[in-house]
N, C-alpha and C positions, 0 to 999 in steps of 0.2 A: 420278830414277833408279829403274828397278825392282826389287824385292826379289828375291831368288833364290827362286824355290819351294821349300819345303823340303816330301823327299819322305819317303814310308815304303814300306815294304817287307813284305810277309805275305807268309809261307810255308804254302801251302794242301795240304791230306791230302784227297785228291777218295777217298771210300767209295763204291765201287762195285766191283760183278764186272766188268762191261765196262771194258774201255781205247777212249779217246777221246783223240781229235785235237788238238793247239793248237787248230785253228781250232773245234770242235765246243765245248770248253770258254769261249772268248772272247767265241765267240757265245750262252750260258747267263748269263753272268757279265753282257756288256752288258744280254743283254731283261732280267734281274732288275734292276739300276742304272735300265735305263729305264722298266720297272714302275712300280718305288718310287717314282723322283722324277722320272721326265719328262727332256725333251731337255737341258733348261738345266740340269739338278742333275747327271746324266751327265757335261755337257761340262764339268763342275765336279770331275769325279774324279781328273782325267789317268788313266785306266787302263791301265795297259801291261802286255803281258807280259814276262816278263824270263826264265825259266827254267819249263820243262816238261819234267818225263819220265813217260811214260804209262807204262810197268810199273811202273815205282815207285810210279803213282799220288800223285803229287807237282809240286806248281807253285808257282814265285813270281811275284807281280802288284808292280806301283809304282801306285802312287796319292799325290796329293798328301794332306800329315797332316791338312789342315782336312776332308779327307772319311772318313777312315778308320773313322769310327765307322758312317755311311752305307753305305760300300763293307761290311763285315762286316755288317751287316744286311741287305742285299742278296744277300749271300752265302749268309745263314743261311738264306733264302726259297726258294734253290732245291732242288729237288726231284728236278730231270729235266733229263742230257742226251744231249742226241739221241732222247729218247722213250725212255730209260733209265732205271731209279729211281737216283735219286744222291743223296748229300750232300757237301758239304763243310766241312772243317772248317779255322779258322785255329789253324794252329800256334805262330806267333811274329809280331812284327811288333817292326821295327827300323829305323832310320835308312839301316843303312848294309848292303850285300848282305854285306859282309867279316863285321861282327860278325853278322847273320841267319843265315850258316853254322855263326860260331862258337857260336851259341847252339843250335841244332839237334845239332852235335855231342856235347853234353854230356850 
């Protein structure tokens, strides 16, 4: 029987003047994942978006937890998106989107 994946959740703070797209973001977030470790450590992230809001400058990604340290390092690499200066930053990371909220709110 297979094990359930158990996932995590980061809440990301995108620092930039410009507002960017889901998809402009996703595609920053993969070439750095594929940078660092290539096809096979990528297809090892599950990387998903799960919530985005561009004025807020604010996003949540799922990624499985055996990558989270990889995926946040990945993260920390980027520099630029859409030919943008950007960073981002992880704000929290959590199991579950309910308590990621509730930990944000505090």
């Amino acid at each position: 029987m297979l094990k359930k994946e158990r996932r995590r959740y980061l809440a990301l703070e995108i620092d930039s003047e410009e507002t960017f797209s889901s998809k402009e973001l996703m595609n920053a977030l993969w070439s750095a994942v594929l940078k660092l470790y290539g096809e096979y450590g990528a297809s090892k992230t599950g990387l998903a978006l799960i919530d985005y809001n561009g004025e807020k400058r604010f996003a949540v990604i799922r990624v499985v937890h055996i990558a989270v340290e990889n995926v946040r390092a990945a993260i920390a690499s980027i520099t630029k998106i859409a030919e943008k200066p950007t960073a981002i930053h992880v704000l929290n990371v959590s199991g579950t989107i309910k308590s990621l909220y509730k930990k944000l709110k505090q």
